[in-house]
DOROVO-857145 format. One record per residue (C-alpha): z, y, x; residue number from 1. Coordinates in Angstrom, 2 decimals. Layout:
% DOROVO-857145
<pt w="Z" v="Y" u="X" k="NUM"/>
...
***
This chain:
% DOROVO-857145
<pt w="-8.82" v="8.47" u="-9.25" k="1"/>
<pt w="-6.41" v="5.44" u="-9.45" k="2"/>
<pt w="-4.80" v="5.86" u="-6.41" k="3"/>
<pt w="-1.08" v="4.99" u="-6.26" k="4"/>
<pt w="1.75" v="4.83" u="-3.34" k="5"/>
<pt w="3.99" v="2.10" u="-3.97" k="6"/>
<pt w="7.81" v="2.52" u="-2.85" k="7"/>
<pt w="10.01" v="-0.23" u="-1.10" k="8"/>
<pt w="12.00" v="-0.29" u="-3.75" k="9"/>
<pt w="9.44" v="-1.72" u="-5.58" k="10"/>
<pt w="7.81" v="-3.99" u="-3.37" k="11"/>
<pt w="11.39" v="-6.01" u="-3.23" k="12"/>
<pt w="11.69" v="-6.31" u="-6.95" k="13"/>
<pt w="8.44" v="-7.76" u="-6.83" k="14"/>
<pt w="9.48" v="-10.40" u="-4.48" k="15"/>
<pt w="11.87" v="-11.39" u="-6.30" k="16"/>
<pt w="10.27" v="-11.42" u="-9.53" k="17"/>
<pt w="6.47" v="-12.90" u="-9.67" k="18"/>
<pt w="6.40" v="-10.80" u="-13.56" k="19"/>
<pt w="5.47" v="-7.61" u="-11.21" k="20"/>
<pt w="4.11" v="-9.42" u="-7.87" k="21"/>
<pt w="1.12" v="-10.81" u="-9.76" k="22"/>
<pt w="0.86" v="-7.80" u="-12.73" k="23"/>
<pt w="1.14" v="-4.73" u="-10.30" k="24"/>
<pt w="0.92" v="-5.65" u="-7.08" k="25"/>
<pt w="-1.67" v="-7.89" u="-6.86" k="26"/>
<pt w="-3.82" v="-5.63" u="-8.52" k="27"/>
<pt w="-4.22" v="-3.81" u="-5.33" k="28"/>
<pt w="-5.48" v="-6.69" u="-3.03" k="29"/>
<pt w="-8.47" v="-7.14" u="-5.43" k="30"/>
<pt w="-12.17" v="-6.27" u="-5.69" k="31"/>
<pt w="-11.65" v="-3.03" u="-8.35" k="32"/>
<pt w="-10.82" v="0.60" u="-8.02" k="33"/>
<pt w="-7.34" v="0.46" u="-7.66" k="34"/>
<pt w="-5.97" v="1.64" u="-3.78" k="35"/>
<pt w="-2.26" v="1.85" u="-2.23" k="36"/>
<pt w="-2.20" v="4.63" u="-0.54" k="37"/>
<pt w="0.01" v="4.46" u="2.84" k="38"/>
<pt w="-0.18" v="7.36" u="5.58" k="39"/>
<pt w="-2.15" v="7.27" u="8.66" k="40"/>
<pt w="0.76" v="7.08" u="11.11" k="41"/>
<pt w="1.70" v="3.38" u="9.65" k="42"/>
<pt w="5.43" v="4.67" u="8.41" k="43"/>
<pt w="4.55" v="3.21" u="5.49" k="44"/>
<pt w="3.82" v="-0.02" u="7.05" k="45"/>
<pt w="7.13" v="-0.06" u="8.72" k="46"/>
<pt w="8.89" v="0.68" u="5.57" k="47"/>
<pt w="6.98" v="-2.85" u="4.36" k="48"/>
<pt w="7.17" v="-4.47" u="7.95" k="49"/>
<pt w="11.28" v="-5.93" u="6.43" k="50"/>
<pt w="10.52" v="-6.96" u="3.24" k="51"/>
<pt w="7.15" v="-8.87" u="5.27" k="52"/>
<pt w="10.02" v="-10.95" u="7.12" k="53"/>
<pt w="12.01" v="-11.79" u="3.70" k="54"/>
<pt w="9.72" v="-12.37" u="1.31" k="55"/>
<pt w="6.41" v="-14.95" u="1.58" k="56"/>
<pt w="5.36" v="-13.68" u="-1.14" k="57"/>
<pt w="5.13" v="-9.96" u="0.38" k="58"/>
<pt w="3.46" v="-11.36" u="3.64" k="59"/>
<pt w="0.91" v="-12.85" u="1.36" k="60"/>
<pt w="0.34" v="-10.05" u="-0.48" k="61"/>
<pt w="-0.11" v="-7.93" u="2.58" k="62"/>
<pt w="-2.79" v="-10.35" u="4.56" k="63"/>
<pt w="-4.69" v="-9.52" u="1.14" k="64"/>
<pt w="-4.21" v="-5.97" u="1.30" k="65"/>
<pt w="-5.60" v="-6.15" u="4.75" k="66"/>
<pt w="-8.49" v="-8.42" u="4.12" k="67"/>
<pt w="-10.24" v="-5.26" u="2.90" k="68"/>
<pt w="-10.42" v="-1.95" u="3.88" k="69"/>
<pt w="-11.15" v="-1.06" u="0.52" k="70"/>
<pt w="-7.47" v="-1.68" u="-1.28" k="71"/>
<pt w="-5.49" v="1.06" u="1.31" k="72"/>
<pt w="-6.44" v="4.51" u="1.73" k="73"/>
<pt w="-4.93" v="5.86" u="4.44" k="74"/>
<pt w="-3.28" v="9.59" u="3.68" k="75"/>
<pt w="-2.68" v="12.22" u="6.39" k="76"/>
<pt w="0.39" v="13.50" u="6.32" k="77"/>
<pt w="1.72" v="16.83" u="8.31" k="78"/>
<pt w="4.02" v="16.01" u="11.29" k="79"/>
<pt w="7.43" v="16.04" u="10.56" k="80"/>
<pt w="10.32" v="13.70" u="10.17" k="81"/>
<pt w="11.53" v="12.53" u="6.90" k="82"/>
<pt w="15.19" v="11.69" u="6.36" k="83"/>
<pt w="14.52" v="8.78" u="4.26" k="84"/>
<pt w="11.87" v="6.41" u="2.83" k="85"/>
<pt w="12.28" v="8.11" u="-0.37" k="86"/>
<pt w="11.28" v="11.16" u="1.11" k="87"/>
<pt w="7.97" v="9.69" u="3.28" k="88"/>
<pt w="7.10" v="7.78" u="0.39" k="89"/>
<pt w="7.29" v="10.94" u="-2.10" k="90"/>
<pt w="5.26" v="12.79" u="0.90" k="91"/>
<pt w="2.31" v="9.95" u="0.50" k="92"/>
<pt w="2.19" v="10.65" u="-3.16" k="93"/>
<pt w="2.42" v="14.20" u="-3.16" k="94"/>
<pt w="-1.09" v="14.05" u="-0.46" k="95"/>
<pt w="-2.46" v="12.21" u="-3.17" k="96"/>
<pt w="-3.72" v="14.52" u="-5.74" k="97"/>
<pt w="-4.77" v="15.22" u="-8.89" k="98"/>
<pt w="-2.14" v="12.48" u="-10.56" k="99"/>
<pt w="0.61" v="12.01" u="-7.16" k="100"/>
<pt w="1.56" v="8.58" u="-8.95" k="101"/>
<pt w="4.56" v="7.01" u="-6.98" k="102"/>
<pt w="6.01" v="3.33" u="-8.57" k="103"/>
<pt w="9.37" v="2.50" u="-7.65" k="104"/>
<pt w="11.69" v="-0.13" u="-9.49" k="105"/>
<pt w="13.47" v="2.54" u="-10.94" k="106"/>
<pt w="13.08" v="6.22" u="-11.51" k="107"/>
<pt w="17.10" v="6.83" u="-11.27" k="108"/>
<pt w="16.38" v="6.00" u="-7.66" k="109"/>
<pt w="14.67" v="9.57" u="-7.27" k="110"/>
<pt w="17.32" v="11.64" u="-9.05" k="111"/>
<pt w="18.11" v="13.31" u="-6.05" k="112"/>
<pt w="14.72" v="13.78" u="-5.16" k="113"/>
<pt w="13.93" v="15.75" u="-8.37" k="114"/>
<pt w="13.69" v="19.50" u="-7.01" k="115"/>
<pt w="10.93" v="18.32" u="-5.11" k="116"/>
<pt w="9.25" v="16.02" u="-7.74" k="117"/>
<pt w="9.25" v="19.01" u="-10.06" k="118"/>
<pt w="7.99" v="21.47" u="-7.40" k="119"/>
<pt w="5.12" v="19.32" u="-6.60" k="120"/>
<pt w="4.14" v="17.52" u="-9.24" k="121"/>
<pt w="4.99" v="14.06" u="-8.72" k="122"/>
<pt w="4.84" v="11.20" u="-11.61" k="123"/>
<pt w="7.38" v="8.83" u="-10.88" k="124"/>
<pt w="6.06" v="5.51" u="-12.76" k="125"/>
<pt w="8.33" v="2.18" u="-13.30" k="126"/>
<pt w="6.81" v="-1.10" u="-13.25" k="127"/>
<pt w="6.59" v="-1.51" u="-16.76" k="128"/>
<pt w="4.81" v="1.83" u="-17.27" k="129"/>
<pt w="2.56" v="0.65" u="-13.98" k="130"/>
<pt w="1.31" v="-2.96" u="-15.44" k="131"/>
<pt w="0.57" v="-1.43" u="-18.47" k="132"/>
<pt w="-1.97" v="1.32" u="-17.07" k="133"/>
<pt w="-3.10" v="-0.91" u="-14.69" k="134"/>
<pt w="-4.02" v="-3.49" u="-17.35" k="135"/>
<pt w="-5.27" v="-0.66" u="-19.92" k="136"/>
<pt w="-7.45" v="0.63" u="-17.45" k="137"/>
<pt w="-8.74" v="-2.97" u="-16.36" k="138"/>
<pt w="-9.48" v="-4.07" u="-19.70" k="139"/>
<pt w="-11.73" v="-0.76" u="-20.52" k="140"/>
<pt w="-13.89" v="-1.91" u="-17.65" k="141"/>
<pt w="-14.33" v="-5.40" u="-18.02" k="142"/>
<pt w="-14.59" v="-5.13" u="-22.20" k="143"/>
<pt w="-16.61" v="-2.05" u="-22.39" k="144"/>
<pt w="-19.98" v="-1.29" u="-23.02" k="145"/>
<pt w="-22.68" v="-2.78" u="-20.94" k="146"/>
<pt w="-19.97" v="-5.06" u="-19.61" k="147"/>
<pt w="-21.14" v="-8.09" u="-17.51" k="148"/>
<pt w="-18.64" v="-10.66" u="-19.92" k="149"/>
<pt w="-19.30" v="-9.43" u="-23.43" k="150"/>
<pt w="-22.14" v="-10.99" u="-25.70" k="151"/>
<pt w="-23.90" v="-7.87" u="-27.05" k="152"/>
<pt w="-23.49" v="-5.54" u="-24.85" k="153"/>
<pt w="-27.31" v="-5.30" u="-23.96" k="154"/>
<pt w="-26.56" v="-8.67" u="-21.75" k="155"/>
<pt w="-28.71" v="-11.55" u="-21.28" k="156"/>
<pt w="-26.28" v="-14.71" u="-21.53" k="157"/>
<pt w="-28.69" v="-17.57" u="-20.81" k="158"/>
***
């Protein structure tokens, strides 16, 4: 699955630096198989709802994200409060399973956090890491076999 929770952290640096806006996060508000995973109660959301007010560029990626149901999956998480955003966002990622993939600007920001990203499994990607599986993975489908823009591969280019 390439589902992926996306921490505040992150979503600042990429306002301030187009490099990750348009190589990471963009990649969500598109027509592939790529989904941000938020929770069902909109805490998430909130967590977003500042960096919306600072940052055009976040408010435009956002109307995006919502102009398709298909780029969020919405996670359920059990009730309870969560001292920080660290803590919800770690929460979203450990709901989402097999790979609980949580990007954040920088994975020194989780140090405290690591009993519980040991205990359950949580990989902690940095946005360099994140671009480049997001473009790996991107260019296997659109250069692979039986791709719709490759000569040869048993298509018809009239």
């Amino acid at each position: 699955m390439n589902r992926y929770t996306i921490a505040p952290d992150f979503v600042e640096m990429a306002a301030e630096n187009n490099f990750y806006l348009l190589n990471v996060l963009i990649v969500f508000a598109q027509d592939n198989k790529f989904k941000l995973c938020m929770d069902n109660k909109n805490l998430a959301y909130k967590c977003y709802e500042c960096l919306v007010r600072r940052y055009d560029s976040i408010r435009f990626w956002m109307s995006l994200l919502n102009n398709s149901s298909r780029n969020v999956e919405k996670i359920e998480l059990k009730s309870g409060g969560y001292s920080d955003s660290q803590d919800l966002f770690l929460a979203i990622a450990d709901a989402v399973v097999p790979n609980k993939r949580l990007i954040t600007s920088d994975k020194s920001l989780f140090n405290g956090k690591q009993d519980f990203i040991s205990n359950h499994g949580v990989n902690i990607i940095d946005g360099d890491e994140a671009k480049d599986y997001l473009q790996s993975v991107y260019i296997n489908i659109t250069m692979g076999d039986n791709s719709p823009i490759v000569n040869g591969n048993n298509n018809k280019i009239e």
